[in-house]
C-alpha positions in Angstrom: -14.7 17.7 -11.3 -11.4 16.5 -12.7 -8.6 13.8 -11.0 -5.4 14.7 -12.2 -2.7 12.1 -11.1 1.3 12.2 -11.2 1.9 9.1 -9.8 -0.4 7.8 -7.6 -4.4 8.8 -7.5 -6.9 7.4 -4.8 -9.9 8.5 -6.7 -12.4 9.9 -3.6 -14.9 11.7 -5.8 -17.2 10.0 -8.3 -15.1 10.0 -11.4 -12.2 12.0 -12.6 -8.9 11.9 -15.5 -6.8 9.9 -13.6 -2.6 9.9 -15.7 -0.4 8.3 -12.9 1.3 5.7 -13.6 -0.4 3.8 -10.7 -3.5 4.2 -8.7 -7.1 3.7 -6.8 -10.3 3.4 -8.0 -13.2 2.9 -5.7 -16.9 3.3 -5.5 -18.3 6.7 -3.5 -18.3 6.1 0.2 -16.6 2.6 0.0 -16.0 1.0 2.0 -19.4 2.0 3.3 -22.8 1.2 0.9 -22.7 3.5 -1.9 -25.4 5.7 -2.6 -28.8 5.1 -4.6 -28.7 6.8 -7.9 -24.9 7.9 -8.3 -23.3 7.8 -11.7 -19.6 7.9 -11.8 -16.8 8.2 -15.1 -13.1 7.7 -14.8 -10.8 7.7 -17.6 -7.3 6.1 -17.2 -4.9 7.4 -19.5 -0.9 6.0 -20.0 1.6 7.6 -21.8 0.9 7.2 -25.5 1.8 3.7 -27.3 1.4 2.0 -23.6 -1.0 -0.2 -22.0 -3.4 0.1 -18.7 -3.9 -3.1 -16.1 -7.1 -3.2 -14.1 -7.2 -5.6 -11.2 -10.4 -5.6 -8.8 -9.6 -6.3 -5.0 -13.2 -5.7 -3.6 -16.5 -6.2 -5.3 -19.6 -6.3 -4.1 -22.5 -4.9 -5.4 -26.2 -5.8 -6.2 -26.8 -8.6 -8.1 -29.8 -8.7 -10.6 -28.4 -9.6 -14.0 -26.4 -6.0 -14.1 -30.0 -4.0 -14.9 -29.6 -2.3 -11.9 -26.5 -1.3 -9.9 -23.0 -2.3 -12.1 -19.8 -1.4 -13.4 -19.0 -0.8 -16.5 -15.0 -1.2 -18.5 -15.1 0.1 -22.0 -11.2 -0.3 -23.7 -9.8 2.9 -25.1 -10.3 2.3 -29.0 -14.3 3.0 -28.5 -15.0 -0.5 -29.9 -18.1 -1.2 -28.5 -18.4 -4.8 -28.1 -15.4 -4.7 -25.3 -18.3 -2.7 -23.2 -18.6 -5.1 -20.4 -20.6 -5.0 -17.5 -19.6 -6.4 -13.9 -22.3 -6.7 -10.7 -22.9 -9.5 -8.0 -19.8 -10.3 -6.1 -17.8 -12.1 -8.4 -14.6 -9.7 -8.9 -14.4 -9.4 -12.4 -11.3 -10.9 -13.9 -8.1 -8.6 -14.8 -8.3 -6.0 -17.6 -5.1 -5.0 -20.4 -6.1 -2.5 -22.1 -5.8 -2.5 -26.1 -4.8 1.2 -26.1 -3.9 4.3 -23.7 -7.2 5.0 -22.4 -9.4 2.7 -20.2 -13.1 3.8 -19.3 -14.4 2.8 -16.2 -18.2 3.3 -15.3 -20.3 3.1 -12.1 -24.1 3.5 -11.9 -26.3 2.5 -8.7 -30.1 2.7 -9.1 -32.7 3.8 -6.7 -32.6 1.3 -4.2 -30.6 -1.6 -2.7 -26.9 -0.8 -2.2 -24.1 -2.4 -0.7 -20.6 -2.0 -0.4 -19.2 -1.2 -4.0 -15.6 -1.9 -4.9 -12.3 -1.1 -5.4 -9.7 -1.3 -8.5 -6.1 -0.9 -8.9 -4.5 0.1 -12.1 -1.2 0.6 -13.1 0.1 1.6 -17.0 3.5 1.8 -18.7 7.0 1.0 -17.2 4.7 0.2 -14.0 3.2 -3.1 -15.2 3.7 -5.7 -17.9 2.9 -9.8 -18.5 6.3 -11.7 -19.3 6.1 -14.8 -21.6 9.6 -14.9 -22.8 11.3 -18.4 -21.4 14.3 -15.5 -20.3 13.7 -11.6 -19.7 15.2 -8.8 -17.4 12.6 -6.5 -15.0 13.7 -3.3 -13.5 11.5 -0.9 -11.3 10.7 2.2 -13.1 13.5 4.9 -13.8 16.0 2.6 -13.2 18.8 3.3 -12.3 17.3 6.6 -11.4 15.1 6.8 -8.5 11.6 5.2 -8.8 8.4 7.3 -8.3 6.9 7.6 -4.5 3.1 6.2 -4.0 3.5 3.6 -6.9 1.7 0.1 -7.0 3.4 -1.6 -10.2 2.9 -5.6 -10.7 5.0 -7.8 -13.4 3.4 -11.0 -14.0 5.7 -14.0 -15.3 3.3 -16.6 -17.7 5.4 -19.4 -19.3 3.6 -22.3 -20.7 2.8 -25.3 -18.3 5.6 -27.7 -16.9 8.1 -24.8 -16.8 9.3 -23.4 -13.7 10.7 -19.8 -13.0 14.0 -19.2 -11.3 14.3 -15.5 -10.1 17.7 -13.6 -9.5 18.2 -10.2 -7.9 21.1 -8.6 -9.3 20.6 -5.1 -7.8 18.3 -4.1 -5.2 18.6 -0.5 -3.1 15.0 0.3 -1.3 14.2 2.2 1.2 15.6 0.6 4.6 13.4 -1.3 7.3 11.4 0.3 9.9 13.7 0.6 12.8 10.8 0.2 15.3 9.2 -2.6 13.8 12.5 -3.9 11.9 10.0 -4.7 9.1 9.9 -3.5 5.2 6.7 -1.0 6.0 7.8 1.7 3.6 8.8 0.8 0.2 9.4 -2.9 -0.5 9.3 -5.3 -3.6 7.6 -9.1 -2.9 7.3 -12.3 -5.2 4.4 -14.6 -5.5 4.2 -18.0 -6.3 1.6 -17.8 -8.9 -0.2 -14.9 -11.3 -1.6 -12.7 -7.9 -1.1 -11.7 -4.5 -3.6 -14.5 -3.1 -0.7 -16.8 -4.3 1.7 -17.6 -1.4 4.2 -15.3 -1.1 8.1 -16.2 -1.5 10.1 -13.6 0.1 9.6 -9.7 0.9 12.7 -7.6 0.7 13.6 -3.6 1.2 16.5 -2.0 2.2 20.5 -3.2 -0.5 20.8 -6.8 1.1 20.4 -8.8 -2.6 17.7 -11.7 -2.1 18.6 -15.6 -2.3 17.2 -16.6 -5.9 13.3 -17.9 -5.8 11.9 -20.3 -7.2 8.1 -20.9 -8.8 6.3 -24.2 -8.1 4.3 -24.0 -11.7 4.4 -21.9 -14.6 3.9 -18.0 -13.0 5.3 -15.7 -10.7 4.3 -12.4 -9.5 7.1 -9.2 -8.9 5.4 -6.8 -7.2 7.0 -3.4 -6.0 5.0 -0.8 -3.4 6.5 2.9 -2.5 5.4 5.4 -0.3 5.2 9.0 -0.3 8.4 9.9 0.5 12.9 9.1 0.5 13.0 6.8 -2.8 16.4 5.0 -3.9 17.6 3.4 -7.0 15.1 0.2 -7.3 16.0 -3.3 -8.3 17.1 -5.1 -11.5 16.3 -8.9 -11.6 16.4 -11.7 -13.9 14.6 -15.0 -14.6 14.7 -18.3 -16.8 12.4 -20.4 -17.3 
């Protein structure tokens, strides 16, 4: 059976094409045990001349020197020495892709389960690692109206002893909740570090344009969330180091 993703897939079924420019990957039945002998392939492909991020959120699987239950990433170019295998309960670390394509494998032997994992990826205009001392970011489209049911995640990485000084220059979300007066819908938040375990610096929706934020070290995390429906221009912002 094949995935085919627009903008955002949650990958259900055990494997699938998945094109979006964001989306889910988890193990079958997670967050329940997975089943014994299941074999799963999902191939992540970005627009051509782009790049795919993999980030892990949840992992937990059996841990016996990956022989038995594991997952698998294998980059796009078919080099097979960047086949690497993941089990135990480490998450593995982050993932770039060196082409288009990432392959991602799961295979669970005949006994001992547990609960499996889940992935988020996001390609092209939808994620990229800054290490210019100076750059612009802008949500994708802009200033045409972003996607709906996007993840995307900019990570800021200037060498140490540099701080990061954020301005907003444009900003037009979707407004607040007006029952909970909070940014539930679609929202963009900043991190004071290289990922959302980082303490966060300020979480902002609706046209009022942020106070500038500043980083404590070297990296800072832009991350921008949509839902399904009623998107708006997005947001321009710029840094120095």
């Amino acid at each position: 059976m094949v995935c085919v993703c627009f903008i955002l897939c949650h990958s259900d079924i055990c494997g699938g094409v998945l094109t979006g420019l964001s989306g889910v990957i988890t193990s079958p039945d997670y967050p329940d045990n997975y089943p014994n002998n299941a074999e799963c392939h999902w191939l992540i492909r970005a627009a051509p001349h782009t790049h795919i991020r993999l980030m892990f959120t949840d992992f937990q699987l059996e841990s016996q020197e990956c022989n038995f239950d594991y997952v698998a990433v294998l980059d796009g170019n078919g080099i097979e020495e960047q086949f690497r295998h993941y089990c135990g309960t480490t998450k593995p670390p982050d993932i770039t892709s060196s082409s288009n394509e990432l392959h991602v494998i799961f295979k669970s032997d005949f006994n001992i389960g547990a609960r499996g994992f889940k992935a988020h990826f996001s390609s092209g205009e939808c994620q990229d690692v800054f290490k210019a001392v100076r750059s612009n970011i802008t949500s994708p489209r802009y200033p045409e109206m972003y996607p709906n049911n996007i993840i995307c995640q900019w990570n800021i990485q200037l060498p140490p002893g540099f701080r990061i000084k954020m301005f907003f220059r444009d900003l037009e979300l979707e407004e607040k909740n007006s029952l909970t007066e909070q940014c539930d819908y679609d929202y963009v938040s900043v991190y004071d570090g290289q990922n959302e375990s980082n303490k966060l610096l300020g979480k902002w929706c609706g046209t009022e344009i942020p106070s500038p934020v500043m980083s404590s070290k070297n990296n800072l995390l832009l991350v921008l969330v949509t839902d399904r429906d009623t998107a708006s221009k997005g947001f321009s912002v710029f840094y120095i180091g």
